[in-house]
C-alpha positions as CSV (number, residue, x, y, z in Angstrom):
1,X,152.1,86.3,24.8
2,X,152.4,86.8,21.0
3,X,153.0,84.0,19.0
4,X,153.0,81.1,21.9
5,X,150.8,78.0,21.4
6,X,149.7,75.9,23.9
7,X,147.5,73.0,22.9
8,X,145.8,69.8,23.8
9,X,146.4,67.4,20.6
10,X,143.7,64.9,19.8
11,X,144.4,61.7,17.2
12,X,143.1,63.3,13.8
13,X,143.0,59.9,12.2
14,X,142.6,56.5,12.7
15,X,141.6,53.0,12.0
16,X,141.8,49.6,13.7
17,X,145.4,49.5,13.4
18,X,146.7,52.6,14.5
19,X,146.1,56.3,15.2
20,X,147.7,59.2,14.1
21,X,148.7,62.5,15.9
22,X,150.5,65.4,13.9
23,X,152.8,67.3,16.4
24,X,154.2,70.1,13.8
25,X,153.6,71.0,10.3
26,X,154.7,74.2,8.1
27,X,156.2,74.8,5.2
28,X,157.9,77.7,6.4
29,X,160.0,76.0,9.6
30,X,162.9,73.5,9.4
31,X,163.5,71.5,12.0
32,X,167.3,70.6,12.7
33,X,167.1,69.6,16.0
34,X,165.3,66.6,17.9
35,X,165.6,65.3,21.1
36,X,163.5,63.4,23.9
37,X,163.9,64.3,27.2
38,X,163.2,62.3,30.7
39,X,162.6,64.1,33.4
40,X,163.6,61.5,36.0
41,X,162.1,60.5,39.5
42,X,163.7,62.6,42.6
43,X,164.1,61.3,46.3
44,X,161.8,63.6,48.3
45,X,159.7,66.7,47.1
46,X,162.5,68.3,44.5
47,X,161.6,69.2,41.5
48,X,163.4,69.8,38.3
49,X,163.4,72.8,36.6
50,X,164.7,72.6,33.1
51,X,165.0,75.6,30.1
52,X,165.7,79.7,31.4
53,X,166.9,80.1,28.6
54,X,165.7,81.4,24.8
55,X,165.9,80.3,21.3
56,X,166.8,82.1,18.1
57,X,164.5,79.4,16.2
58,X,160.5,78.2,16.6
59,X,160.7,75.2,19.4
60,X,158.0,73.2,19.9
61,X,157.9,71.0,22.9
62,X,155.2,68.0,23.4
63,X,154.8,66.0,26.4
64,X,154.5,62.3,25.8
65,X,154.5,61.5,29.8
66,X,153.7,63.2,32.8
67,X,153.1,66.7,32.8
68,X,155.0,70.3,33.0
69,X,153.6,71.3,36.6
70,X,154.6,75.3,35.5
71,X,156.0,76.9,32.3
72,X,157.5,80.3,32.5
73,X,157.4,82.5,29.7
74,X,159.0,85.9,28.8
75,X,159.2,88.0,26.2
76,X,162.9,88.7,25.6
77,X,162.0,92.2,23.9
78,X,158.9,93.7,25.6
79,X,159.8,92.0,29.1
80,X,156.5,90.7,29.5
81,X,156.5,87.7,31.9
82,X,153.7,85.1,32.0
83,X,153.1,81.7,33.5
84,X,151.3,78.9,32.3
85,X,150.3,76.0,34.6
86,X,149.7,72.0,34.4
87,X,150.4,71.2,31.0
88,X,149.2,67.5,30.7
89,X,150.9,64.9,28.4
90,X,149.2,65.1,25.0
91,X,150.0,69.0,24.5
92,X,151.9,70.7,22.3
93,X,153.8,74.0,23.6
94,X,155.1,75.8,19.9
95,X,157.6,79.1,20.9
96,X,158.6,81.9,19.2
97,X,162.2,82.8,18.2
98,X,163.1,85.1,21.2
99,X,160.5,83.9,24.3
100,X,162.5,82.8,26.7
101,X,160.5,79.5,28.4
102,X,161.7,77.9,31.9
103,X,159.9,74.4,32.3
104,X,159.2,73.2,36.3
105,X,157.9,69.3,36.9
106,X,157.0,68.0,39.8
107,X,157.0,64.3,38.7
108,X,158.7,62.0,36.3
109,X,157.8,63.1,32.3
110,X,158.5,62.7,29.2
111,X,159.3,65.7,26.2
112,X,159.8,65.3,22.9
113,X,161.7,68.6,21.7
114,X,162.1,69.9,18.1
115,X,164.6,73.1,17.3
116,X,164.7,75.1,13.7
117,X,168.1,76.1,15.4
118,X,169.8,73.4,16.9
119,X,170.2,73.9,20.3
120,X,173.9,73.8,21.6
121,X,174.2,74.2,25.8
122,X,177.3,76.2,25.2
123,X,175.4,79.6,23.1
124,X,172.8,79.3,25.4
125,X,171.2,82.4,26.4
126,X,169.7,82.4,29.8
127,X,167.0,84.6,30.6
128,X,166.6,86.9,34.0
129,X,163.3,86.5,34.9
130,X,162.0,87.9,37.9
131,X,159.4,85.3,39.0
132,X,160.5,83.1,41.5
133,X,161.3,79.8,41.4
C-alpha cells in the first residue's frame, strides 16, 4: 500500500552507557500529537482491537511492548484493503494521511503514537472495511 512503512528498528548508536534508537525524523512533518498507549491484559481469550479509523496527518506508531497480532490497512481513496500480521515490539508502523489502519492484539502491549494532526476522538473518521474482525 503506497506510502506505508513498516519496520524493524535496530539501535543506530551506542556506547557503554546507553543506546540510541531514532523512531521519526523529517524535516517536512510536525508532530503535534504524542501519546502512549497500554493495551491492557483481558480475562479469557478477548482481544482488543483499537484504531478503524483514518488520519488527515502522517502517524507513526512504534511498539515498545508486546506486539500488534494484526494491522488492517485501507486505502481511503482507491479502496484497497490489506493486512499486515505480527508486528513485534521494536517496529515502527509510519501512515499516510488518508490510510485508514485498525490495530488487533492479542496480549498486553505497549504503543507509543505520534500525530502531525492531533488526533481528537470526537472528528474521528471511521473507516468501513470489509474484512472481518
Amino acid at each position: 500500500m503506497g506510502g506505508v512503512q513498516i519496520d524493524a528498528l535496530s539501535p543506530y548508536h551506542g556506547d557503554n552507557r546507553r543506546s540510541l534508537m531514532e523512531i521519526f525524523s523529517s524535516s517536512d512533518v510536525t508532530i503535534r500529537d504524542t501519546k502512549v498507549i497500554d493495551i491492557l491484559p483481558q480475562t479469557g481469550k478477548e482481544r482488543v482491537v483499537i484504531g478503524g479509523h483514518w488520519e488527515k496527518g502522517i502517524e507513526i506508531q512504534y511498539v515498545l511492548a508486546g506486539r500488534i497480532a494484526r494491522l488492517d490497512l485501507a486505502d481511503v481513496k482507491t479502496k484497497e484493503e490489506k493486512t499486515v500480521s505480527d508486528i513485534s515490539a521494536g517496529s515502527r508502523v509510519i501512515l499516510p494521511p488518508g490510510v485508514a489502519h485498525r490495530l488487533i492484539f492479542e496480549e498486553p502491549s505497549q504503543l507509543l503514537v505520534c500525530n502531525e494532526v492531533p488526533f481528537v476522538p470526537e472528528k474521528c473518521v471511521v473507516y468501513p472495511y470489509s474484512t472481518p474482525l
